[in-house]
TORKOL-655792 format. One record per residue: residue number from 0; residue in one letter; x, z, y of N, C-alpha, C in turn. Coordinates in Angstrom, 1 decimal, always signed. Atoms other than C-alpha are relative to their C-alpha. Example, Ala and Ser with C-alpha at 12.3 -4.5 7.8 and 13.67 -1.06 7.14 Angstrom:
BEGIN
0:A:+0.9:+0.0:-1.2:+12.3:+7.8:-4.5:+0.9:+0.0:+1.2
1:S:-0.9:+0.0:-1.1:+13.7:+7.1:-1.1:-0.8:+0.8:+1.1
END
This chain:
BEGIN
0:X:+0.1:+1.5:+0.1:-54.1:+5.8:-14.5:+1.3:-0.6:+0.5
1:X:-1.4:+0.8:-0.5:-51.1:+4.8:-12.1:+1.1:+0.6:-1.3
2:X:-1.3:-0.4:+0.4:-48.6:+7.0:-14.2:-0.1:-1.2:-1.7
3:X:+0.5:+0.4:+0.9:-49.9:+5.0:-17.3:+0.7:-1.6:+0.0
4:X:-0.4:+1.3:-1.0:-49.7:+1.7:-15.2:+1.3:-0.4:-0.1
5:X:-1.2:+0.1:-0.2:-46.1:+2.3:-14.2:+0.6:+0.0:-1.6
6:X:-0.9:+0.2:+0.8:-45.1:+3.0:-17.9:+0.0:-1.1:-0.9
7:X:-0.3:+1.2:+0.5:-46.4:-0.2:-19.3:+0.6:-1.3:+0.5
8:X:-1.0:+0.8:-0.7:-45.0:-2.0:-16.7:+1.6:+0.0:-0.5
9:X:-1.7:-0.5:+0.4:-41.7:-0.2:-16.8:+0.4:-0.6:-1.5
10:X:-0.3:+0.6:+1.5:-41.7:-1.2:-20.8:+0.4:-1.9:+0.3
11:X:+0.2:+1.3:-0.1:-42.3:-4.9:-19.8:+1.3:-0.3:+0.8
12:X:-0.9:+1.0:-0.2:-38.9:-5.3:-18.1:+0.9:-0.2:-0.7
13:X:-1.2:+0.4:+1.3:-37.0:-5.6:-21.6:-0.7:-1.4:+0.1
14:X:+0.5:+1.2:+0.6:-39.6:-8.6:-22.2:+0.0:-1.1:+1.1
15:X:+0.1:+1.2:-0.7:-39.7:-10.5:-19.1:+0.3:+0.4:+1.3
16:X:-0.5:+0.0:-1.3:-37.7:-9.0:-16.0:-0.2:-0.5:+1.0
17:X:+0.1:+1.2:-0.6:-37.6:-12.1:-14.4:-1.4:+0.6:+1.4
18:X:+1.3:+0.3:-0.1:-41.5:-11.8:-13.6:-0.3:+1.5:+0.8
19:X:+0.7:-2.1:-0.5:-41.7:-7.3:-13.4:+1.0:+0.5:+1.2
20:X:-1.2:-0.8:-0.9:-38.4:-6.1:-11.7:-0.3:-0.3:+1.8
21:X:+0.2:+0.1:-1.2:-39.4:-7.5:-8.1:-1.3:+1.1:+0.8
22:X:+1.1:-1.2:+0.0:-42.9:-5.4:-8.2:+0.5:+1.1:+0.1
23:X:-0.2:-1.5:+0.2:-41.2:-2.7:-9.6:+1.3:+0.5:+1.0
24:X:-0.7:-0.5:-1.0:-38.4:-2.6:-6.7:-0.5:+0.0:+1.1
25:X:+1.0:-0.2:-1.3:-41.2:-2.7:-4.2:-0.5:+1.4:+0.3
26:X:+0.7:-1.6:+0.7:-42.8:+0.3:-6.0:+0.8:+1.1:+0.5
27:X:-1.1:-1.0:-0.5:-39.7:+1.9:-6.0:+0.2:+0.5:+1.6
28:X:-0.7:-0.2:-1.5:-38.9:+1.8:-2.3:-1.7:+0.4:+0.5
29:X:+1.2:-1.2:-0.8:-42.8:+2.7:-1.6:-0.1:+1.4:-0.5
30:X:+0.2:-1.0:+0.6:-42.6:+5.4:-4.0:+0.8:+1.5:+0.4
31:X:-0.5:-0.9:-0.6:-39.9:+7.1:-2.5:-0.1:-0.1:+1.9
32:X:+0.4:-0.4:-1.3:-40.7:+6.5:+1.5:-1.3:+1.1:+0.0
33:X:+1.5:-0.7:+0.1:-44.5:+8.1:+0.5:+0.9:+1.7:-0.5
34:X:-0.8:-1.8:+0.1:-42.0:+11.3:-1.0:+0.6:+0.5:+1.1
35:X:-0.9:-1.1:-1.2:-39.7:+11.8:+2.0:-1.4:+0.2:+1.2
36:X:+1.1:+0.3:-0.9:-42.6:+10.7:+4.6:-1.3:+0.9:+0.2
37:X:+1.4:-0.3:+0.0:-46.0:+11.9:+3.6:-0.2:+1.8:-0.1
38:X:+0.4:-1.5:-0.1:-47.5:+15.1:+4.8:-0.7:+1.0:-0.5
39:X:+0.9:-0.8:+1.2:-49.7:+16.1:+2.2:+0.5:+0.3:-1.5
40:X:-0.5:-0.4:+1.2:-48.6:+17.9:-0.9:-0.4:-1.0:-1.4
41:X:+0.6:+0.8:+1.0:-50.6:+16.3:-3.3:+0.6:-1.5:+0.1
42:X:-0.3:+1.4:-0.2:-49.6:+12.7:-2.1:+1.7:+0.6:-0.4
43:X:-1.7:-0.2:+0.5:-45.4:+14.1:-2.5:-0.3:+0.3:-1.6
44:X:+0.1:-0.7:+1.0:-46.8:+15.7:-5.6:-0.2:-1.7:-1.3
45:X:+0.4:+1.6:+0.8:-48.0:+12.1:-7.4:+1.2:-0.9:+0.4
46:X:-1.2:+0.8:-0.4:-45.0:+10.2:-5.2:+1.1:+0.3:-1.3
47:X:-1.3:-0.3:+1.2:-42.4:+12.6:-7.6:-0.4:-0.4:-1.3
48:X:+0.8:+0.5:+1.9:-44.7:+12.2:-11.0:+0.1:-1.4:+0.1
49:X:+0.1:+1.4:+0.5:-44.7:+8.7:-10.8:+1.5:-0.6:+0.5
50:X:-1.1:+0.0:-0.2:-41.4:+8.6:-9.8:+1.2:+0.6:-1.2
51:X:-0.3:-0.3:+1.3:-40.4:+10.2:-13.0:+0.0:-0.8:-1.2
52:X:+0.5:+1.2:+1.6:-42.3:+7.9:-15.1:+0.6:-1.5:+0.2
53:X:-0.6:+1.1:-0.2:-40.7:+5.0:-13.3:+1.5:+0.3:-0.8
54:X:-1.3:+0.0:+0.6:-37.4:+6.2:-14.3:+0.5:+0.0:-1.1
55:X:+0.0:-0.4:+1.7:-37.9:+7.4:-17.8:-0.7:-1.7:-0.5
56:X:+0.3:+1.0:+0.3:-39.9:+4.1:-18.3:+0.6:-1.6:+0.0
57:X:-1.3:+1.7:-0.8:-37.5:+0.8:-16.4:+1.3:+0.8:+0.2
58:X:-1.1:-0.3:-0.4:-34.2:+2.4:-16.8:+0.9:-0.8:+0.8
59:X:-0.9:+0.9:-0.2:-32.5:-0.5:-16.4:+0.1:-0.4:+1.4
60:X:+0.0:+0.1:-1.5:-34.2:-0.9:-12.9:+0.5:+0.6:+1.1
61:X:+0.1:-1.2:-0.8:-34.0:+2.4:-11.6:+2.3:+0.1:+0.7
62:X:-2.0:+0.0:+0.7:-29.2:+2.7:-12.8:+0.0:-0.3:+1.4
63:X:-1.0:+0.7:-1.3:-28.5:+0.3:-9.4:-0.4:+1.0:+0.8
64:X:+0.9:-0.3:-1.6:-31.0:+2.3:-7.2:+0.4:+1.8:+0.2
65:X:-0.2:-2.0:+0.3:-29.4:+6.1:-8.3:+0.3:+0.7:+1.3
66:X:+0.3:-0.6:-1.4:-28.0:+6.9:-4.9:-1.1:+0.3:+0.8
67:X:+1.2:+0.3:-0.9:-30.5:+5.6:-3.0:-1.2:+1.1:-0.4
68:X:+1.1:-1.2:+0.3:-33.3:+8.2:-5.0:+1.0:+1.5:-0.2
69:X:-0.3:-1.3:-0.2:-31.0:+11.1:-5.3:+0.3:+0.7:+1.6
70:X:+0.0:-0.1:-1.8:-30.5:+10.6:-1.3:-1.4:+0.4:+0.4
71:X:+1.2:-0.4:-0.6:-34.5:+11.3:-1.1:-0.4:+1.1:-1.0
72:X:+0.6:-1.2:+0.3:-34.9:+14.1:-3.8:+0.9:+1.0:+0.0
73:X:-0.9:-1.2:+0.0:-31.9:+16.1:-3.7:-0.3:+0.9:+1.6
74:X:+0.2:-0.9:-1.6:-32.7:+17.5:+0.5:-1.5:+0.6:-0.7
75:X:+1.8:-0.8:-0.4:-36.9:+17.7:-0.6:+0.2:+1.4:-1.3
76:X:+0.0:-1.6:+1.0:-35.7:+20.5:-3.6:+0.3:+0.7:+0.6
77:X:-0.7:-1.1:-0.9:-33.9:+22.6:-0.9:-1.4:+0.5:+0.9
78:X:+0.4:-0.7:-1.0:-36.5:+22.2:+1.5:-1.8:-0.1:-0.7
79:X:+1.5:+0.0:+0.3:-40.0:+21.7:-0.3:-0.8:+1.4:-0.4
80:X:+0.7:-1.3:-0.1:-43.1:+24.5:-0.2:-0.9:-0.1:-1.4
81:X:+0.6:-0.4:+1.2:-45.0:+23.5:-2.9:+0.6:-0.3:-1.3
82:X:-0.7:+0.2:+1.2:-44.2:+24.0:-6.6:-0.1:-0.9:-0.9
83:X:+0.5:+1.0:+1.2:-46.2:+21.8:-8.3:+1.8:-1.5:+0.5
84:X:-1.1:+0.3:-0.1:-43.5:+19.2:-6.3:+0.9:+0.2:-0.5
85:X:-1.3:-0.8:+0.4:-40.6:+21.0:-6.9:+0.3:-0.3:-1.2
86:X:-0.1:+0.7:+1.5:-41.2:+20.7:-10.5:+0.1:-1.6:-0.5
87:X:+0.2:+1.4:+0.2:-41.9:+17.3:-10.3:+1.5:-0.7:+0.1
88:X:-1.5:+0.6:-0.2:-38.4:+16.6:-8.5:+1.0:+0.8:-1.2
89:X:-1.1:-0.3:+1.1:-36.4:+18.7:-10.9:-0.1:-1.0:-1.2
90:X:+0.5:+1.2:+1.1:-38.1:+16.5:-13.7:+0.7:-1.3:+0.2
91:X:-0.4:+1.2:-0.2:-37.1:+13.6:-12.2:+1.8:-0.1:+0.5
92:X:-1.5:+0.3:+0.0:-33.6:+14.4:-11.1:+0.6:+0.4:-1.7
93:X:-0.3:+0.3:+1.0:-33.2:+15.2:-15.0:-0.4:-1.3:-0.6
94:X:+0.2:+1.3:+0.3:-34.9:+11.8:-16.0:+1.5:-0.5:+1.0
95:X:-1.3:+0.9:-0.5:-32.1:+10.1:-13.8:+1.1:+0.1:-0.1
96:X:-1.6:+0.3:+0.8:-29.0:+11.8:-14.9:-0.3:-0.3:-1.7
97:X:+0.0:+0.8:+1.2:-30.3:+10.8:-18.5:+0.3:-1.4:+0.2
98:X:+0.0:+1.2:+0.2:-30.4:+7.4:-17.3:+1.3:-0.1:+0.8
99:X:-1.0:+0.4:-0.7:-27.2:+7.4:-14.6:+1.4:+0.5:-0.9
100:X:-1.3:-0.4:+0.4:-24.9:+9.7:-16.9:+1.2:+0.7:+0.7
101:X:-1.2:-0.2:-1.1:-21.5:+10.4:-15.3:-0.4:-0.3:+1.3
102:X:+0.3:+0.1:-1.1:-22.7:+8.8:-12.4:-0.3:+1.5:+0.7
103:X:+0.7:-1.3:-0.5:-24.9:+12.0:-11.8:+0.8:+1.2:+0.7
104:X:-1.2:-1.3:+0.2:-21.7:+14.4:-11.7:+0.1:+0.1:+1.9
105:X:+0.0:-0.3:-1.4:-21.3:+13.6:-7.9:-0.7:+0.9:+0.8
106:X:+1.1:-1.1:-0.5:-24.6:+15.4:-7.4:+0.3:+1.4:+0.0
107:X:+0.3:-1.6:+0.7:-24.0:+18.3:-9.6:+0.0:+1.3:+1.3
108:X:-0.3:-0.9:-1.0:-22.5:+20.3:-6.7:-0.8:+0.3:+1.2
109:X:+1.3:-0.4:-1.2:-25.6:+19.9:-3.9:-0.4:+0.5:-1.0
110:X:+1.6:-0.6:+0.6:-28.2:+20.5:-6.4:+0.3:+1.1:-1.2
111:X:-0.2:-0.9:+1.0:-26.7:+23.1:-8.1:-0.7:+1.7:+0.7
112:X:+0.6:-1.2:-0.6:-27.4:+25.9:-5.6:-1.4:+0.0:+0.0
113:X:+1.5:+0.0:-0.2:-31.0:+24.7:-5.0:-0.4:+0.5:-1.9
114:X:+0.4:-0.5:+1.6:-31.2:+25.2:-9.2:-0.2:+1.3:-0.2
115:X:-1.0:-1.5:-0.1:-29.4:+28.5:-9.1:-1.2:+1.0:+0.7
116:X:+1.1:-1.1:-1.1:-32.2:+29.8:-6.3:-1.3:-0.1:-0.6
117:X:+1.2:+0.0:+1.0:-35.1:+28.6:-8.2:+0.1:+0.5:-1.4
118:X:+0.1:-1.1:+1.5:-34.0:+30.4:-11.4:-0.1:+1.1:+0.3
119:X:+0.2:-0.8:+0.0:-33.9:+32.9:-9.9:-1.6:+0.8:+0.5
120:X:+1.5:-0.3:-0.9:-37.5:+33.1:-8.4:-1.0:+0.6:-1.2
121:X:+0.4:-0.3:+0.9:-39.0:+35.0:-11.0:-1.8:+0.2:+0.2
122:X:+1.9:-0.1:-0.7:-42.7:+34.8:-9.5:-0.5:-1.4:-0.2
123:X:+0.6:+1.2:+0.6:-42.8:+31.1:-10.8:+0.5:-0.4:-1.3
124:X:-0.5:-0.2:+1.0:-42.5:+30.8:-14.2:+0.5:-1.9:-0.3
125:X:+0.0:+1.7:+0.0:-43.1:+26.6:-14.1:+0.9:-0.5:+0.7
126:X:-0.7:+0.9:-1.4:-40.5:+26.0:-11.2:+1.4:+0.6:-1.3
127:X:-1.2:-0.5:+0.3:-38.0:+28.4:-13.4:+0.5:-0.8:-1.5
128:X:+0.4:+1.2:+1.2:-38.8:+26.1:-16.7:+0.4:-1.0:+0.2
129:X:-0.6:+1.1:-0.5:-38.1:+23.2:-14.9:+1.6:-0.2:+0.5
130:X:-1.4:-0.4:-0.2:-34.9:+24.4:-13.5:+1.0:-0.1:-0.7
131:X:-0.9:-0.5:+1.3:-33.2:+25.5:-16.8:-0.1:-1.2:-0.5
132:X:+0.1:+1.3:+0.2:-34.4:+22.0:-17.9:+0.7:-0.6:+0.4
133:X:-0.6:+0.7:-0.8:-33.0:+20.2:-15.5:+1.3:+0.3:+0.0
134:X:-1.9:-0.6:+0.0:-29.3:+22.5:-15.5:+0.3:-0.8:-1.4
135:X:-0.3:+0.8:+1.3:-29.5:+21.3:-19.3:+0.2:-1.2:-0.2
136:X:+0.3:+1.5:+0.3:-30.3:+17.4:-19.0:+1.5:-0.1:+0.8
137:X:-1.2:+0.2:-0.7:-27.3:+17.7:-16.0:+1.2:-0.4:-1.0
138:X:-1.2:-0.3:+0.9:-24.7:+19.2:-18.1:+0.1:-1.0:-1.3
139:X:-0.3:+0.6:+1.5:-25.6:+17.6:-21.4:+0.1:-1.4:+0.6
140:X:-0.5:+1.3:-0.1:-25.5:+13.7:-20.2:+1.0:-0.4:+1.5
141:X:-0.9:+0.3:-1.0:-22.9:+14.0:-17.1:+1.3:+0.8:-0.2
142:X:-1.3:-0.7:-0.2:-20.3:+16.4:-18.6:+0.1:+0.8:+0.9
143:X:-0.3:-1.3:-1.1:-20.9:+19.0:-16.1:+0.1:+1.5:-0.6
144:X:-0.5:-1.2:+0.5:-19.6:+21.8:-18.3:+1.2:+1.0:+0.3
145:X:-1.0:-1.0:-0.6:-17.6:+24.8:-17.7:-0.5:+0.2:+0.9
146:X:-0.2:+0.1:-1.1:-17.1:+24.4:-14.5:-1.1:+0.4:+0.8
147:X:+1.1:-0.4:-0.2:-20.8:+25.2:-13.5:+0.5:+1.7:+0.8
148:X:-0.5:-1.3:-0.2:-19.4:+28.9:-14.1:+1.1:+0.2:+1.0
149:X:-1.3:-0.3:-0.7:-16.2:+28.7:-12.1:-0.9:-0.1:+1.3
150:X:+0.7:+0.5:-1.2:-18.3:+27.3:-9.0:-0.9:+1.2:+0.3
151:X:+1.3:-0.2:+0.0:-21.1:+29.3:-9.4:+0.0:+1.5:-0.6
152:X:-0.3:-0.9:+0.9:-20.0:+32.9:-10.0:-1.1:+1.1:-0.5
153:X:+0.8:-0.6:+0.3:-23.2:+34.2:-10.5:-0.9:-0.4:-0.9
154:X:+1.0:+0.5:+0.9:-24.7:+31.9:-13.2:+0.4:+0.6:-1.4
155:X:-0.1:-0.8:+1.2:-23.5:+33.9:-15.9:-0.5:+1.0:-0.3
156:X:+0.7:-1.0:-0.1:-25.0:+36.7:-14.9:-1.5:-0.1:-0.3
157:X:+1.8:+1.1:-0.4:-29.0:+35.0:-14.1:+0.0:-0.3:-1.1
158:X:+0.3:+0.2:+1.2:-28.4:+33.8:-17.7:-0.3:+1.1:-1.2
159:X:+0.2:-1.3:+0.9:-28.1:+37.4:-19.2:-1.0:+0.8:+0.2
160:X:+1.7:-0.5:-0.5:-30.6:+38.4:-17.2:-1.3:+0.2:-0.4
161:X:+1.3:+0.9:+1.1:-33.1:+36.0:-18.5:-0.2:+0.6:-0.9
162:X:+0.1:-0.9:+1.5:-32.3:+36.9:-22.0:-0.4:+1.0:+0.0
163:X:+0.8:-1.1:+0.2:-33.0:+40.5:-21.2:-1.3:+0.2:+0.0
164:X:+1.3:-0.1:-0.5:-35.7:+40.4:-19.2:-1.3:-0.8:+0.0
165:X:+0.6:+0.5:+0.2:-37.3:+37.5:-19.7:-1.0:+0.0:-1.0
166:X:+1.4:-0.3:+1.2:-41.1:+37.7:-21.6:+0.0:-1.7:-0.8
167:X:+0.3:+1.2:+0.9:-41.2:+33.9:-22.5:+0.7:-0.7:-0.9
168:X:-1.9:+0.6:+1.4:-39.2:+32.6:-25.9:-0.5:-1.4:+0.5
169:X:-0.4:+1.4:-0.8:-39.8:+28.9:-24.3:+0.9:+0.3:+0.9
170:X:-0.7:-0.1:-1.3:-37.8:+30.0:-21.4:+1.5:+0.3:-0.8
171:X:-0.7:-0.2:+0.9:-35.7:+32.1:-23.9:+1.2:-0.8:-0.6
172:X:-0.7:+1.2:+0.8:-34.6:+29.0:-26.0:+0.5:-0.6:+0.9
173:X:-0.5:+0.5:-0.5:-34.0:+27.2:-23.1:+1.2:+0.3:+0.4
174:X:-1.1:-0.5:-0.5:-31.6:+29.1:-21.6:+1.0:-0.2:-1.2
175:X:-1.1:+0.3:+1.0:-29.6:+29.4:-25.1:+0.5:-1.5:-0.6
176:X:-0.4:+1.2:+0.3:-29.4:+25.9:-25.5:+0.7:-0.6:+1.5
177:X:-0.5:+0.2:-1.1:-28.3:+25.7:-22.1:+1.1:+0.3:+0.1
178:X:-1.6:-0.7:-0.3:-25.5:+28.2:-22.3:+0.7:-1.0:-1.1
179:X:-1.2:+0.5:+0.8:-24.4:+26.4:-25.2:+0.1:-1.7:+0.2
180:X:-0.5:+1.5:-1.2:-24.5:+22.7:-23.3:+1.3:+0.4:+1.2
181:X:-1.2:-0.3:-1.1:-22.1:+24.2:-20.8:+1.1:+0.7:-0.5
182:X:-1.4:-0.2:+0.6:-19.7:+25.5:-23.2:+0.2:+2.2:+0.4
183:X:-0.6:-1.4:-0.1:-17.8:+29.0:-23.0:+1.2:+0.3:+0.2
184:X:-1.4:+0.4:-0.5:-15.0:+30.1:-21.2:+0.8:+1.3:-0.6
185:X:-1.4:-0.1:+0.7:-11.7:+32.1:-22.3:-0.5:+1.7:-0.5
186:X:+0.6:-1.0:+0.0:-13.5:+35.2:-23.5:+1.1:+1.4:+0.3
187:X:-1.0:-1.1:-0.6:-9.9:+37.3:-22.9:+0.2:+0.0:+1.6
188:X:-0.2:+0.1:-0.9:-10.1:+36.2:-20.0:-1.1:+0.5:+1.5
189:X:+1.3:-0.5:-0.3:-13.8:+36.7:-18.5:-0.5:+1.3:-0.7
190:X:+0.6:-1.2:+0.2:-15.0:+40.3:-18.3:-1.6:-0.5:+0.7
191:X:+1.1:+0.0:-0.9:-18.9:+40.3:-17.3:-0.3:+0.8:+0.9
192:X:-0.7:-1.1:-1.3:-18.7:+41.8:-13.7:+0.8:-0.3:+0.9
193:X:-0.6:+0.4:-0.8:-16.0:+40.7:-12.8:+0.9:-1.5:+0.1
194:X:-0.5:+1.1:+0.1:-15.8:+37.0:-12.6:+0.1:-0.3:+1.6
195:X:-1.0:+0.6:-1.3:-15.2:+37.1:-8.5:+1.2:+0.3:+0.0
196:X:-1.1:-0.4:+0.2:-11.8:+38.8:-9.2:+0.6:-0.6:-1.0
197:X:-0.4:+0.6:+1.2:-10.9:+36.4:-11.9:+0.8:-1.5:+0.7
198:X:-0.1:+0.9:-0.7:-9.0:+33.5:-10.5:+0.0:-1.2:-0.8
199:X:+0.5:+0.8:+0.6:-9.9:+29.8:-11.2:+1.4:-0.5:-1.2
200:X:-0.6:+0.6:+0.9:-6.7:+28.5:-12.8:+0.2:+1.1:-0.9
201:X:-0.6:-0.6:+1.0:-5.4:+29.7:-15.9:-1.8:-0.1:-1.1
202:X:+1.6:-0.6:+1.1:-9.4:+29.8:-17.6:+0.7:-1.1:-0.7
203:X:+0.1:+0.5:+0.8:-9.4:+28.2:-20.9:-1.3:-0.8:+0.0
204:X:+1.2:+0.6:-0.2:-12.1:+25.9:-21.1:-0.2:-0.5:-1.1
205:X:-0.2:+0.4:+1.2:-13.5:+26.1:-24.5:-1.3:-1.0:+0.1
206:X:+1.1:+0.8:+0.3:-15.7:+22.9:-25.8:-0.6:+0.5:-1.5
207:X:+0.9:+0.0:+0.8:-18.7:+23.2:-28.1:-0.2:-1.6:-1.0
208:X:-0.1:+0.9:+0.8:-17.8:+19.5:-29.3:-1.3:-0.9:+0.3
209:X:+1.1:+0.8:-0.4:-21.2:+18.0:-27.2:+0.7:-0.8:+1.5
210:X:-0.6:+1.4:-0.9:-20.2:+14.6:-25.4:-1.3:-0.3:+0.8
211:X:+0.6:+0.2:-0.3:-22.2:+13.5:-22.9:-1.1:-1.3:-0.5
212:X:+1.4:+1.0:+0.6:-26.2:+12.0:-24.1:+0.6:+0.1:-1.6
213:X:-0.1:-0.4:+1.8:-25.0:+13.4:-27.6:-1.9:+0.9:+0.1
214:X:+1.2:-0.9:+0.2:-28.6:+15.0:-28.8:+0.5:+1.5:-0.2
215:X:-0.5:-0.9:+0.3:-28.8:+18.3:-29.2:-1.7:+0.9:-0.5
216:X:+1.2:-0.9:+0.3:-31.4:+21.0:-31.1:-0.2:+1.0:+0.5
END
């Protein structure tokens, strides 16, 4: 019922701001003290979900407030226990770089490791879903391509992985629409194996021709 609440609200500040946006920056600022704050899962767990639907639903509210919430969910993905959470904040740090864009790019670099470690957790299949989601929403509307790999010399690897080993073609797909949101780098150049011996300048940085918040299938 609240997540319901918030999204007809959220709709209602195209039609009459004026009247919605003061509620809903109250919300906001309760919604994230109850996330960093509150000692029960379930209550963090409803704090992030409705925290998602705020974002995806009042864009226009949420854009000014982008630090300010990536300052309270980027630390709880590093340090939070339960997953249902976890999923929730990945979700919602992809709703916000859809809505901030470029902005988002400053982040990429904290919450990339916390990503990285959760894909690799292969004993949660929902947290690892969310993850690969989330790497995708990043890259595709902030431009955080390539460069992912240069940073990150083991995400090339974790992606081939998947592909082998992975049982689920949802998970599957994702990943291949992933690799190909972040592009491909100088293939004369990249052997697989040995991308710590590879040094950063000189890569070729080939584009796929996807601009950031371009769609993609």
């Amino acid at each position: 019922i609240r997540n319901l609440a918030v999204q007809i609200v959220g709709r209602l500040c195209i039609v009459n701001p004026a009247y919605v946006m003061p509620c809903l920056r109250k919300f906001l600022i309760q919604t994230l003290t109850e996330l960093e704050h509150s000692s029960f899962g379930r209550n963090r767990d409803q704090s992030a979900t409705l925290l998602c639907t705020l974002i995806d639903s009042a864009p226009t509210l949420v854009r000014p407030y982008s630090e300010s919430i990536m300052q309270s969910i980027a630390p709880k993905i590093k340090t939070e226990q339960h997953s249902d959470v976890v999923v929730s904040l990945l979700q919602a740090v992809g709703s916000q770089a859809v809505v901030s864009g470029v902005a988002m790019q400053a982040w990429a670099d904290e919450l990339m490791p916390s990503v990285i470690d959760i894909l690799q957790d292969a004993g949660n299949m929902e947290k690892r879903m969310a993850a690969i989601c989330c790497m995708g929403q990043l890259a595709k509307y902030t431009g955080y391509v390539v460069e992912p790999y240069l940073k990150h010399r083991c995400l090339m690897d974790i992606f081939l992985e998947m592909l082998k080993k992975e049982q689920s073609h949802d998970v599957k797909r994702e990943v291949i629409r992933v690799v190909g949101i972040i592009g491909a780098l100088d293939p004369y150049r990249y052997k697989p194996g040995t991308m710590q011996d590879v040094e950063l300048e000189g890569w070729a940085q080939v584009s796929i021709g996807i601009k950031p918040g371009d769609d993609y299938d």
